[in-house]
C-alpha positions as MATLAB code, in Angstrom:
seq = 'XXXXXXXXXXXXXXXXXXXXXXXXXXXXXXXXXXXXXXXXXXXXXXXXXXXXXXXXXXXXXXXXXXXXXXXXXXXXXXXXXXXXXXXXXXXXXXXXXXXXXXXXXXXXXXXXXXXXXXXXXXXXXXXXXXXXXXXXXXXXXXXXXXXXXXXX';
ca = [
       0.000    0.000    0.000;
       1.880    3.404   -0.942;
       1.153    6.166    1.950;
       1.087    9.896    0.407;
       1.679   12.624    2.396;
      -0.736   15.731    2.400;
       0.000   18.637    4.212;
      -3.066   21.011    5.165;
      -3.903   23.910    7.839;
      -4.778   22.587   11.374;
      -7.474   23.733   11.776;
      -8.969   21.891    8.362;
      -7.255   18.615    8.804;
      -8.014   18.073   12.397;
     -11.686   19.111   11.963;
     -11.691   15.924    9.479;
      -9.726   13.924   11.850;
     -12.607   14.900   14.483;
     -15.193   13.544   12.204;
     -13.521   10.299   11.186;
     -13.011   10.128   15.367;
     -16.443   10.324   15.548;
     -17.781    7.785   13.085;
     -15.513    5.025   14.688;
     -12.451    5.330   12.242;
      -8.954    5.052   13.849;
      -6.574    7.785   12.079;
      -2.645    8.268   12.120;
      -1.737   11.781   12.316;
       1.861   13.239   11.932;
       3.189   15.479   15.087;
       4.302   18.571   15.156;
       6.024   20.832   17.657;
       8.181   19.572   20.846;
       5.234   20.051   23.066;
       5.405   15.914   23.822;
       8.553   15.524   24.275;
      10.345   13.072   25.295;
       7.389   10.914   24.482;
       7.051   12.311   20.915;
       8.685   13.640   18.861;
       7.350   16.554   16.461;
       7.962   15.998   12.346;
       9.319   12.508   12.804;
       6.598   10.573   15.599;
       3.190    9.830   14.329;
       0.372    8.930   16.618;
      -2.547    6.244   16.307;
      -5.770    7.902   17.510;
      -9.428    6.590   18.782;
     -12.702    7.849   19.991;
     -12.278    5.916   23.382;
     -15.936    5.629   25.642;
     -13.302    6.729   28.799;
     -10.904    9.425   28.907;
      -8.335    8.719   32.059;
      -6.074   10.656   33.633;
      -2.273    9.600   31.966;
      -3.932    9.546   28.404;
      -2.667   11.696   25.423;
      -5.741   13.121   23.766;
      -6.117   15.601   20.666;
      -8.441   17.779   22.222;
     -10.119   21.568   20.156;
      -9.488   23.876   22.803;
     -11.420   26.319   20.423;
     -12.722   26.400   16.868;
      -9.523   25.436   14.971;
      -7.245   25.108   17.831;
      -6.012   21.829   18.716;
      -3.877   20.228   20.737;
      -2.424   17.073   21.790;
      -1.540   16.828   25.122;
      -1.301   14.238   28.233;
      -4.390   14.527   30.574;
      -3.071   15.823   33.724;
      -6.605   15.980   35.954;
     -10.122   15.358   35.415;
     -12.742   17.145   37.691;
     -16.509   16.450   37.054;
     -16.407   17.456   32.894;
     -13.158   19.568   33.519;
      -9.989   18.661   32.099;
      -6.406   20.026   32.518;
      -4.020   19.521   30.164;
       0.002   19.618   29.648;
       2.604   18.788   27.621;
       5.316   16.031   28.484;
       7.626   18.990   27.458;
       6.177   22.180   28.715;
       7.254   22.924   32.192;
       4.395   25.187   33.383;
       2.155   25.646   30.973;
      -1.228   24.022   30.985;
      -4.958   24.206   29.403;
      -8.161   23.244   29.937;
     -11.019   21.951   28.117;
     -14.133   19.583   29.119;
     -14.709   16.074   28.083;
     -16.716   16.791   25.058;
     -14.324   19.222   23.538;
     -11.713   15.529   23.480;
     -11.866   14.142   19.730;
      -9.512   11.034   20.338;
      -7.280    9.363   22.313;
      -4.019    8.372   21.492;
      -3.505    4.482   21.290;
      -0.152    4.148   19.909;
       3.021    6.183   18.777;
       4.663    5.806   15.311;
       8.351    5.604   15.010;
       9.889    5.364   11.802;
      10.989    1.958   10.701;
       7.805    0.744   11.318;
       8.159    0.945   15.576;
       4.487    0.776   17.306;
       4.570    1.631   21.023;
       1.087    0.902   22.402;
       0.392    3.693   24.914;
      -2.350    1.448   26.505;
       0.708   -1.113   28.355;
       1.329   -0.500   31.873;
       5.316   -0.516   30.960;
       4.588    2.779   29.434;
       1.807    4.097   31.820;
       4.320    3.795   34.339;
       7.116    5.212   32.415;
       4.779    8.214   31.659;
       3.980    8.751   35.659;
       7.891    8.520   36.467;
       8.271   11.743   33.888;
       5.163   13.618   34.867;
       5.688   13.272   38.794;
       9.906   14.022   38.633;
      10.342   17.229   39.888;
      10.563   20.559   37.534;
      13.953   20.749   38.058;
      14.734   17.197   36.782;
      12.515   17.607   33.473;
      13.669   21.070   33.124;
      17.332   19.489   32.542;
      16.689   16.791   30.937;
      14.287   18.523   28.041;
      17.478   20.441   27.767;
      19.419   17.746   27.393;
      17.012   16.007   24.755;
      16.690   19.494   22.641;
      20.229   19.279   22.509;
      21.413   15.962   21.017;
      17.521   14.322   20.477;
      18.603   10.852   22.038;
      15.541   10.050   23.731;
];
């Protein structure tokens, strides 16, 4: 099967990516930005997503924060239909949305060469606490150290 590669405005390719959420479809999307880091990495990491019937706290989620503004970040809280949000790679800064405004879950991350990491496995639920729960000072370094030489 030959993949092509399209490249279109947020804002109209992740409204589609909504819809196909919606009606059941599972859709690969490529990343962008450093926001996910060390987890994923923007232009080369791809991510598997689903309309899950549960959004937990731990899951990454591609989330419209508002009209044609998306994001895809790890749940951080959950409070009645209130959600907080961060990036793996942003040190302090956070957003919120509420459960409906959540297109899809991420299921899996892409690696070129064909590498699927399932982000369902408790091996990397727990390696996804360890990083969220180290103290700022810790992931403050190391995201340095990652934006430096990308070995992660």
């Amino acid at each position: 099967m030959k993949t092509t590669k399209v490249v279109l405005p947020n804002a109209v390719m992740l409204g589609e990516v909504s819809r196909m959420l919606d009606e059941g479809h599972s859709v690969v999307i490529m990343t962008k930005g450093s926001s996910m880091s060390p987890f994923i990495r923007g232009e080369r990491d791809s991510v598997e997503l689903l309309k899950l019937p549960q959004v937990e706290v731990g899951d990454i989620v591609l989330c419209q924060l508002s009209p044609g503004h998306y994001v895809l970040h790890r749940v951080r809280a959950i409070k009645d239909d209130k959600v907080l949000l961060k990036g793996d790679g942003n040190l302090d800064a956070t957003e919120r949305c509420t459960l409906g405004d959540v297109c899809g879950t991420a299921v899996a991350i892409l690696r070129p060469g064909g590498r699927r990491i399932d982000c369902r496995t408790e091996r990397f639920k727990r390696r996804s606490r360890r990083w969220v729960s180290a103290p700022r000072i810790v992931r403050r370094y190391a995201l340095g150290i990652y934006r430096r030489i990308k070995i992660l």
